[in-house]
N, CA, C and O atoms as a Tinker XYZ file with bonds, in Angstrom:
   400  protein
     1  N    113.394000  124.981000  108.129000    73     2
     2  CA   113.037000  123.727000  108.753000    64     1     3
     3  C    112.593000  122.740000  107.679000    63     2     4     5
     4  O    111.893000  123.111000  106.737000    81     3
     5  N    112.968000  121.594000  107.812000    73     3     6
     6  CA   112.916000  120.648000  107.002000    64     5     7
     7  C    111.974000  119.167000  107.448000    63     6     8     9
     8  O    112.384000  118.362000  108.285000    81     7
     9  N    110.868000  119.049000  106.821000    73     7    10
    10  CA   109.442000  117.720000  107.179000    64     9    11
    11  C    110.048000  116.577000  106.530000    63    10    12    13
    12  O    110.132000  116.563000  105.302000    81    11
    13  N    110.489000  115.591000  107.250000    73    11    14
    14  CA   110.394000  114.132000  106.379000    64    13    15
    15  C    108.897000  113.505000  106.392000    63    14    16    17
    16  O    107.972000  113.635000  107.194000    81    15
    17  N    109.053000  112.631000  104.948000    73    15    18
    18  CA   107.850000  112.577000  105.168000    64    17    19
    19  C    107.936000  110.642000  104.226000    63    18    20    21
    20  O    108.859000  110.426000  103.441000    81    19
    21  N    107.343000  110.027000  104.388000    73    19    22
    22  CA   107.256000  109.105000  103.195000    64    21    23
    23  C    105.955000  108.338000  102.556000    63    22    24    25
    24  O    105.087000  107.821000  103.260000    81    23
    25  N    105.943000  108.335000  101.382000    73    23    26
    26  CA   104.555000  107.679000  100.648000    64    25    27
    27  C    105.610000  106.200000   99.861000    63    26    28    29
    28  O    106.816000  106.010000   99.704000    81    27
    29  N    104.567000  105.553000   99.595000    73    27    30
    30  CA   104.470000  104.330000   98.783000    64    29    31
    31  C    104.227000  104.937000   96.917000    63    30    32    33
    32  O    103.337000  105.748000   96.663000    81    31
    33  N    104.932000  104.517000   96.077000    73    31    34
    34  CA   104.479000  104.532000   95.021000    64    33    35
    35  C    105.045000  103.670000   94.422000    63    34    36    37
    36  O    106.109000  103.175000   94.795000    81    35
    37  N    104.230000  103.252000   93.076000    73    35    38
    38  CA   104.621000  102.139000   92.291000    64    37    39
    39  C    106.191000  101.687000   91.559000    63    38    40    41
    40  O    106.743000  102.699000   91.126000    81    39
    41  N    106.690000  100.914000   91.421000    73    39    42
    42  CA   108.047000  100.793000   90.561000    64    41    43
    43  C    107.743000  101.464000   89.026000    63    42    44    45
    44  O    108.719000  102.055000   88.562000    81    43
    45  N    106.337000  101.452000   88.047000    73    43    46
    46  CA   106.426000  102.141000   87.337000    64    45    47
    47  C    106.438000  103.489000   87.390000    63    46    48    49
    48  O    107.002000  104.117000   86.494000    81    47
    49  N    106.039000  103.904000   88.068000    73    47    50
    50  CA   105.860000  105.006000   88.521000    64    49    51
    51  C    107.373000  106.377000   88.409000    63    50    52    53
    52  O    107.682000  107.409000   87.813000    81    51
    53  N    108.049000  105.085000   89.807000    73    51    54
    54  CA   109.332000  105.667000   90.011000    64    53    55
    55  C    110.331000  105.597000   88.824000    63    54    56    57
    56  O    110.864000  106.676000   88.563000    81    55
    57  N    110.627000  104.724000   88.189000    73    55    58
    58  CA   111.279000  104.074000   87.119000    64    57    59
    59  C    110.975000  105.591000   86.007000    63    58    60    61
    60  O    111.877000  106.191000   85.423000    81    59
    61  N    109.643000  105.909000   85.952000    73    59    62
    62  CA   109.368000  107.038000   84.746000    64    61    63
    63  C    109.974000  108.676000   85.802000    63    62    64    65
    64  O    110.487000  109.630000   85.216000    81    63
    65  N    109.774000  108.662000   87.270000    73    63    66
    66  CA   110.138000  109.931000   87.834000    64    65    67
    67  C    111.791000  109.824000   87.833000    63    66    68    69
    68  O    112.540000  110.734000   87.475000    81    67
    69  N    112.039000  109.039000   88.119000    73    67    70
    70  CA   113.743000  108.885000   87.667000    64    69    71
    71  C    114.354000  109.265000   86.489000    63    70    72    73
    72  O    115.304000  110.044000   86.414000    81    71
    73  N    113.852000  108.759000   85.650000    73    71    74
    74  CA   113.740000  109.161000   84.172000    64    73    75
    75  C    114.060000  110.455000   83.940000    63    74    76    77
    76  O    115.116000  110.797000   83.409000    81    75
    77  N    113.156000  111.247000   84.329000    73    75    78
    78  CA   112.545000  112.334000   83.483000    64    77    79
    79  C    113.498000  113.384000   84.852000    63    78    80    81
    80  O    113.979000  114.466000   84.515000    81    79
    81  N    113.622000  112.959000   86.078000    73    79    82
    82  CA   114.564000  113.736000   87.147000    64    81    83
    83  C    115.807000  114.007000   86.300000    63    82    84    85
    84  O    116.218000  115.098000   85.906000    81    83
    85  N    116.431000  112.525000   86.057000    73    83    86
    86  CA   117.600000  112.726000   85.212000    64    85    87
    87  C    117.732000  113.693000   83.791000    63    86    88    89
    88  O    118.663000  114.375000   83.361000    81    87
    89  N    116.723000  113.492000   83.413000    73    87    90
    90  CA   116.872000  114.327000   82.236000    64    89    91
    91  C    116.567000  115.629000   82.224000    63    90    92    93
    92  O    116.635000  116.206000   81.139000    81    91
    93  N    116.252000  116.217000   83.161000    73    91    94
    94  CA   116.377000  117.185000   83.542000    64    93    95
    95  C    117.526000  118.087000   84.083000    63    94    96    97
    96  O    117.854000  119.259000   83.900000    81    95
    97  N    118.099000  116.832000   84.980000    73    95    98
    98  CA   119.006000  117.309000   85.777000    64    97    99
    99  C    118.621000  118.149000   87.131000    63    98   100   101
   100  O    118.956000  119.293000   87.434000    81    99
   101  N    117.749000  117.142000   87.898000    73    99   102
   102  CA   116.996000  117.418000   89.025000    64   101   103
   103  C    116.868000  116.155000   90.392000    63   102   104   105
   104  O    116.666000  114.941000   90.375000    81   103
   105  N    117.026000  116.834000   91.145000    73   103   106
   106  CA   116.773000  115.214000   92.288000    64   105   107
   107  C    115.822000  114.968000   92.346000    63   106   108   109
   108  O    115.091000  115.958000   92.403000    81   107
   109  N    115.286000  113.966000   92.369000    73   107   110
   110  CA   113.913000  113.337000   92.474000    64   109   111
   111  C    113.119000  114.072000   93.225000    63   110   112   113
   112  O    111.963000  114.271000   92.851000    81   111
   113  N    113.503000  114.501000   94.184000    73   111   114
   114  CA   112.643000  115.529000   94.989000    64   113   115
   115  C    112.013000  116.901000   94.514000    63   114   116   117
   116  O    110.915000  117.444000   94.641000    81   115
   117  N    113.388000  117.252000   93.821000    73   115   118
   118  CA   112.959000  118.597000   93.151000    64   117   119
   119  C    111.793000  118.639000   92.410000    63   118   120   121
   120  O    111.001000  119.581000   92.419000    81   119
   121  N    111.643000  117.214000   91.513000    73   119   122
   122  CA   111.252000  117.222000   89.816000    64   121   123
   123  C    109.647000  117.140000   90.520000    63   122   124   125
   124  O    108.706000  117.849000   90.163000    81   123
   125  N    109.591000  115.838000   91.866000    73   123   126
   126  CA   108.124000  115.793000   92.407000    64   125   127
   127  C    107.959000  116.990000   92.734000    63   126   128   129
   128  O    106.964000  117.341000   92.101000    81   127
   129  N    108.307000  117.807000   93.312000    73   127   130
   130  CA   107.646000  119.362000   93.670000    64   129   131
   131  C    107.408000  120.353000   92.627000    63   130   132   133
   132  O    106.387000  121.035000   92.531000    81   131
   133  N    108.238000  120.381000   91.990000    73   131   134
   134  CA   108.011000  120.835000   90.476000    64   133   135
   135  C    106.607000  120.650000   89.577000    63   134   136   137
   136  O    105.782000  121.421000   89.089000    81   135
   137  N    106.857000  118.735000   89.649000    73   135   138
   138  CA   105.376000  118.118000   88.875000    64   137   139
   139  C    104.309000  118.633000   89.556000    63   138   140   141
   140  O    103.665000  119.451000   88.899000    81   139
   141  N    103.937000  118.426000   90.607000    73   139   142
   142  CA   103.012000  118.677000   91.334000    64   141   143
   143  C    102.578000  120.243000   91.456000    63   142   144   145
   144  O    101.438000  120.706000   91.501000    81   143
   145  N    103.719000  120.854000   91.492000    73   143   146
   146  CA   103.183000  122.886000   91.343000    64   145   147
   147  C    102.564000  123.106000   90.341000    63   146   148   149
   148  O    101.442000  123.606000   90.260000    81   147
   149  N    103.728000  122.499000   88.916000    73   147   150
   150  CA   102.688000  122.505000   87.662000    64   149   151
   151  C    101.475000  122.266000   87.933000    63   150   152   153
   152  O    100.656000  123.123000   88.262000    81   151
   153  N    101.263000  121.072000   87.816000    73   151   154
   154  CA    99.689000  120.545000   87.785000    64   153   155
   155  C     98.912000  120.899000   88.997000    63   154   156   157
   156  O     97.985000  120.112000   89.186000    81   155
   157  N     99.017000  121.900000   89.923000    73   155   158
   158  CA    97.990000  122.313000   90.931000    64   157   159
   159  C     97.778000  123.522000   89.861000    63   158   160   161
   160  O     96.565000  123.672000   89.716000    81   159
   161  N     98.441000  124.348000   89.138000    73   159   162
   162  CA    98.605000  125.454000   88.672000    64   161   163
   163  C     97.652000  125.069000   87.337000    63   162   164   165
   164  O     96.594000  125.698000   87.346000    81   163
   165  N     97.771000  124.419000   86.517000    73   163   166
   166  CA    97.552000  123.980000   85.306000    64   165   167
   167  C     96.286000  122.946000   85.251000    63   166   168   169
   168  O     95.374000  122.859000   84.430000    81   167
   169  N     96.508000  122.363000   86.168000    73   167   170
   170  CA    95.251000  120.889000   85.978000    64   169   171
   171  C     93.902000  121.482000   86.815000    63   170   172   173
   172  O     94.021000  121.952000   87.947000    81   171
   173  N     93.033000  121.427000   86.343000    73   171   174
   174  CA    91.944000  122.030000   87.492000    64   173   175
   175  C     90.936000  120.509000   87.354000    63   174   176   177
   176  O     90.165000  120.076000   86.498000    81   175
   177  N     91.435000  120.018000   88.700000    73   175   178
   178  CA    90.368000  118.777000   89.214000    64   177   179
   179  C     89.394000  119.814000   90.211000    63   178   180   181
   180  O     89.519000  120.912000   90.753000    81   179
   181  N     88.173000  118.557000   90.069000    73   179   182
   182  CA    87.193000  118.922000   90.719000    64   181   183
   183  C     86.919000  119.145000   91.996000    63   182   184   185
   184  O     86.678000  118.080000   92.564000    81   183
   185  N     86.841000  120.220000   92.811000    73   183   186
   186  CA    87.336000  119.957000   94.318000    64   185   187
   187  C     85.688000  119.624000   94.826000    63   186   188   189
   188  O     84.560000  120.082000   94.644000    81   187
   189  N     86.268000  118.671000   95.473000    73   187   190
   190  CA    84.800000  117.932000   96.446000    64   189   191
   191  C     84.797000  118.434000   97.362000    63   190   192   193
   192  O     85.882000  118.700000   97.879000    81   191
   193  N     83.603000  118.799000   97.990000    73   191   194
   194  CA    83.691000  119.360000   99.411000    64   193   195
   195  C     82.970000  118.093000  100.226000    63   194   196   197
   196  O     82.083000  117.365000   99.782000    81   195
   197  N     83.628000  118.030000  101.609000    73   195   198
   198  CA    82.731000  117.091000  102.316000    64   197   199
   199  C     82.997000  115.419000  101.965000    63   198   200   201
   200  O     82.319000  114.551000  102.513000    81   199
   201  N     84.130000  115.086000  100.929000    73   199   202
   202  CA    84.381000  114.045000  100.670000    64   201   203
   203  C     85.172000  113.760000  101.605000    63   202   204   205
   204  O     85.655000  114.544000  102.422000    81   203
   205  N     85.390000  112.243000  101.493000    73   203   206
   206  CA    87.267000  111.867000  101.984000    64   205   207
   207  C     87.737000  111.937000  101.060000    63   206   208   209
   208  O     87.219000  112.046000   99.948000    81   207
   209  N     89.418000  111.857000  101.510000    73   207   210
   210  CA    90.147000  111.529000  100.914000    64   209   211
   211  C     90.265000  110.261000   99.769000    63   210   212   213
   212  O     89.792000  109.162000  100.058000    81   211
   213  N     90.971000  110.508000   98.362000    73   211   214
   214  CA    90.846000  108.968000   97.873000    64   213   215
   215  C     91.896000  108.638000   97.732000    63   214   216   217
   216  O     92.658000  109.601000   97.653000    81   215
   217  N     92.633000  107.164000   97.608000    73   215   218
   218  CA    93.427000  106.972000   97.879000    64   217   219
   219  C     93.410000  105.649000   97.013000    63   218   220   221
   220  O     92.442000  104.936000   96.748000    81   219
   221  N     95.070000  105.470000   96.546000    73   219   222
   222  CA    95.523000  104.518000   95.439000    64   221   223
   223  C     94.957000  103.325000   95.554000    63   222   224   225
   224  O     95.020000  102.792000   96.662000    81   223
   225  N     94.173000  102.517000   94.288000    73   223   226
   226  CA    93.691000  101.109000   94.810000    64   225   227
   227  C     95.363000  100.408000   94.741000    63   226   228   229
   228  O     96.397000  100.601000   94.100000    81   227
   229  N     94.710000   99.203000   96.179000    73   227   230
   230  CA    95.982000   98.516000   96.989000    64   229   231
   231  C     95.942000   97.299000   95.684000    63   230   232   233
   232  O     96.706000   96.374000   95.962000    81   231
   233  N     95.079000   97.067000   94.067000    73   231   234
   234  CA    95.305000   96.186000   93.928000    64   233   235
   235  C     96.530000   95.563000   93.025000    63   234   236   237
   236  O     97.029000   94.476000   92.734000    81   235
   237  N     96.682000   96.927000   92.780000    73   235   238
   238  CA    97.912000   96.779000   91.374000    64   237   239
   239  C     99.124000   96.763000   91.893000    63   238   240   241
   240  O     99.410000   97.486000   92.848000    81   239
   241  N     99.745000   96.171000   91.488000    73   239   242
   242  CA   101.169000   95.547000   91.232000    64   241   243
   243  C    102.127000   95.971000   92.978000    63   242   244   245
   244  O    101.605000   96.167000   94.076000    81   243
   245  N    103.491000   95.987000   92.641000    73   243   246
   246  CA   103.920000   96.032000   93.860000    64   245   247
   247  C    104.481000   97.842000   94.175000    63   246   248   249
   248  O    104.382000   98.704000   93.302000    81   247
   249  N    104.869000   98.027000   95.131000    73   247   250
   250  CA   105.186000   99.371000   95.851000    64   249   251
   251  C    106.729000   99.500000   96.242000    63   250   252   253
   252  O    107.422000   98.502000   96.441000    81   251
   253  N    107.193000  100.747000   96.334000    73   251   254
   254  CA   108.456000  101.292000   96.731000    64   253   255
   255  C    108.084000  102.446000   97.769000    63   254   256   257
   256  O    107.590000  103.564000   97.620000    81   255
   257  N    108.515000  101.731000   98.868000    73   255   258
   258  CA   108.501000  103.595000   99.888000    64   257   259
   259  C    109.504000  104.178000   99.544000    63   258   260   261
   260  O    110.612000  103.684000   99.337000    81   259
   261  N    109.142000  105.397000   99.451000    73   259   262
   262  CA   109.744000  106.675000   99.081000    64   261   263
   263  C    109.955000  107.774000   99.922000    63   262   264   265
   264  O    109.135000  108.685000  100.037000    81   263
   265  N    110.947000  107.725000  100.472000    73   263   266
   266  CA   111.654000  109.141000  101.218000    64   265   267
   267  C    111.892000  110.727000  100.967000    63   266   268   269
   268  O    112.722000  111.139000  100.157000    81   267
   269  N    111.057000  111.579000  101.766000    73   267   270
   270  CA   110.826000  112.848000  100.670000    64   269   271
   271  C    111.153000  113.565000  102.673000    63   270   272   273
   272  O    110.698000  113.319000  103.789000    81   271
   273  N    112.170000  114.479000  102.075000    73   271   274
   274  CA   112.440000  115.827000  102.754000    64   273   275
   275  C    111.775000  116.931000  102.153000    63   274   276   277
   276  O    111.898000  116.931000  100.928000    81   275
   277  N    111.167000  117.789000  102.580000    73   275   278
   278  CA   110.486000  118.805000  102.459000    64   277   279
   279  C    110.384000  119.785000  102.904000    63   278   280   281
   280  O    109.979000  119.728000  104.065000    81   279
   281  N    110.631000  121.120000  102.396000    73   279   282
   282  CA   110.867000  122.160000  103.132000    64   281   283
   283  C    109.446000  122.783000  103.603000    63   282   284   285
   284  O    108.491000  122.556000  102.861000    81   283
   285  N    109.282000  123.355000  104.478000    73   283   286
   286  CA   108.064000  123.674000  105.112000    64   285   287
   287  C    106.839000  124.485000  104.405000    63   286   288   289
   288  O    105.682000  124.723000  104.749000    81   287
   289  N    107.778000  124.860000  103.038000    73   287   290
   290  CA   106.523000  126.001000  102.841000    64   289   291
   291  C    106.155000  124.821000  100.793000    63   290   292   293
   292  O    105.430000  125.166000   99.860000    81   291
   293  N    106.550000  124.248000  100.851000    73   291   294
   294  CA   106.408000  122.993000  100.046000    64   293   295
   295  C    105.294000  122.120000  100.473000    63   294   296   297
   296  O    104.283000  121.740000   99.881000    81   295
   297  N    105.809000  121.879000  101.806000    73   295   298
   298  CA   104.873000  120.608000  102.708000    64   297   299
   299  C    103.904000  121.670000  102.777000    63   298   300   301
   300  O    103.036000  121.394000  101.948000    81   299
   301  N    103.707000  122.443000  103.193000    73   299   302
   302  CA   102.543000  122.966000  103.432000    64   301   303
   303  C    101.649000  123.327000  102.137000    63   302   304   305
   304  O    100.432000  123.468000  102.264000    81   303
   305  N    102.226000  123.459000  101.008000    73   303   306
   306  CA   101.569000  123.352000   99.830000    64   305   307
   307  C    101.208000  122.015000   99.176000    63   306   308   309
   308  O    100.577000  121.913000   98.124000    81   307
   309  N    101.580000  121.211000   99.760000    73   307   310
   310  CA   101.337000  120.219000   99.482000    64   309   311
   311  C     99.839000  119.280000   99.971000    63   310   312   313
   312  O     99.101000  118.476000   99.401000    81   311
   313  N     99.920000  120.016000  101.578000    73   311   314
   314  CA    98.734000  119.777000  102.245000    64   313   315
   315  C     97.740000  120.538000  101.533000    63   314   316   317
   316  O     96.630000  120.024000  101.393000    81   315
   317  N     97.970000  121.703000  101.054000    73   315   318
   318  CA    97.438000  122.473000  100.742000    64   317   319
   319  C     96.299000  121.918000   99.521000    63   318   320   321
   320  O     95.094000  122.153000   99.426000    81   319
   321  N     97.236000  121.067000   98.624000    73   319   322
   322  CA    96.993000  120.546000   97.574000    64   321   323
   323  C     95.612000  119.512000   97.561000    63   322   324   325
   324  O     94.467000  119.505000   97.111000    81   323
   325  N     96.782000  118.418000   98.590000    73   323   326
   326  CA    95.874000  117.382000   99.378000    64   325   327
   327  C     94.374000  117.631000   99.793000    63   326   328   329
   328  O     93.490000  116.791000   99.624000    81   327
   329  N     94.168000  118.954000  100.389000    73   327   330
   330  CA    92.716000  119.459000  100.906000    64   329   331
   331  C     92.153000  119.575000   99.905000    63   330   332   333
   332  O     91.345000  118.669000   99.702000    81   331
   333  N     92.258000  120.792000   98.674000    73   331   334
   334  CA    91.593000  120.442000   97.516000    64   333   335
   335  C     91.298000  119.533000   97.075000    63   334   336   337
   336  O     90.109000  119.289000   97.281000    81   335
   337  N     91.890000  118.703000   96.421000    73   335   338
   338  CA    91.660000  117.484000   95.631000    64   337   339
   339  C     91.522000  116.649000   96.127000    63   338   340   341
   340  O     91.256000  115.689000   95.404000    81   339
   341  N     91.585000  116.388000   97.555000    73   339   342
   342  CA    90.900000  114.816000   98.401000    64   341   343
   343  C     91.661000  114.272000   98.114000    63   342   344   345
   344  O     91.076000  113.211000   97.896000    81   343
   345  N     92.717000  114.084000   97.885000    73   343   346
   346  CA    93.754000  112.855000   97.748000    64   345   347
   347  C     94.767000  112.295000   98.768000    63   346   348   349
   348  O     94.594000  112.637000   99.938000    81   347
   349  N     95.737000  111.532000   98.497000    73   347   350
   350  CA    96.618000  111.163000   99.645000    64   349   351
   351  C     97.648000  111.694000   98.672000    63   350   352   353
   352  O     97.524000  111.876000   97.461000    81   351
   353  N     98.758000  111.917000   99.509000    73   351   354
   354  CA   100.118000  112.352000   98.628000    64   353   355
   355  C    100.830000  111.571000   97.695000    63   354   356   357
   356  O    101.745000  111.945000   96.960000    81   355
   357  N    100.208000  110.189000   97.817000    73   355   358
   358  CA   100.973000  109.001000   96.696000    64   357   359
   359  C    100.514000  109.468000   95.388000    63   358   360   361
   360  O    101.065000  109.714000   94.315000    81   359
   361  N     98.580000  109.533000   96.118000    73   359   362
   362  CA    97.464000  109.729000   94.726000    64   361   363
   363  C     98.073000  110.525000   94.089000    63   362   364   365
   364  O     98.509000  110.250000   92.971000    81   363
   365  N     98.276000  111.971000   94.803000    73   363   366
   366  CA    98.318000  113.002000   94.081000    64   365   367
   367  C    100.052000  112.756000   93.123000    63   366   368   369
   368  O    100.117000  113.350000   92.047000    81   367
   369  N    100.662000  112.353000   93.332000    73   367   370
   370  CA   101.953000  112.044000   92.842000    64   369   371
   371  C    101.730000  111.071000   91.582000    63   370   372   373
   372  O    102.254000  111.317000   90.496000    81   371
   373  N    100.979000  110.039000   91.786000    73   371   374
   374  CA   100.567000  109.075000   90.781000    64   373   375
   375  C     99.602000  109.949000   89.810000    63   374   376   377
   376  O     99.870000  109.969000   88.608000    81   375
   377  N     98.486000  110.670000   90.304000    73   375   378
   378  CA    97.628000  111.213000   88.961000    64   377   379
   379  C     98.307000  112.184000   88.197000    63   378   380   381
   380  O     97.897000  112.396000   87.056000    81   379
   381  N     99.654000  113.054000   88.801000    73   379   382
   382  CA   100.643000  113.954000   88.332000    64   381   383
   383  C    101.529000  113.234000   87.015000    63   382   384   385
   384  O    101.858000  113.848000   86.001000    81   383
   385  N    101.820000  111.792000   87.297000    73   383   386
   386  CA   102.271000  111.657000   86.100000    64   385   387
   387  C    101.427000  110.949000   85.230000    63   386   388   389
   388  O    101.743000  110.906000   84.041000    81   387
   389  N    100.628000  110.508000   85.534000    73   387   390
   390  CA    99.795000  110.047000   84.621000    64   389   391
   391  C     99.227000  111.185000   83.643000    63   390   392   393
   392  O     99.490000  111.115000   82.442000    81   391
   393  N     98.411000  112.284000   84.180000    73   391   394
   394  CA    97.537000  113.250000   83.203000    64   393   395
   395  C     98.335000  114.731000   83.327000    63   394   396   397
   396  O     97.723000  115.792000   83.208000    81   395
   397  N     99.941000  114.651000   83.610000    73   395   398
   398  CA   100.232000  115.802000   83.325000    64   397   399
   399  C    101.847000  115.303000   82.816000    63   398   400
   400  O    102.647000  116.138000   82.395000    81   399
């Protein structure tokens, strides 16, 4: 079974996940699930308990929605992710390429 799902992220953003998809030789989808396993695996942020969620400041520059199919046991790691680290799925996509 397959979750659509979509987040907002920046044109720099995408412009560098495109990039680095291609050079791989990966669909954009793949390379975000990929980035993101790494760095749940590798990056150890601080898990807050009892926080909200944080979520991208709305003030910088402009946005691209982004269309993401997801297979169920992905999405669910993903939520998974999300609960730890308090983030929204853009955040967590945006701090992935930034510090990993």
């Amino acid at each position: 079974m397959n979750i659509e799902t979509t987040t907002c992220i920046s044109y720099e953003h995408l412009d560098i996940l495109k990039y680095h998809a291609q050079k791989h030789n990966m669909s954009l989808r793949t390379f975000i699930s990929c980035l993101v396993g790494f760095a749940a695996q590798y990056e150890k942020e601080e898990i807050r308990y009892f926080k909200q969620l944080r979520y991208r400041s709305r003030k910088s520059g402009s946005w691209k929605r982004l269309h993401l199919v997801l297979h169920e046991d992905e999405y669910e790691f993903y939520m998974d992710v999300r609960k730890l680290w308090k983030m929204s799925l853009a955040r967590i996509i945006a701090f992935c390429i930034d510090n990993v």
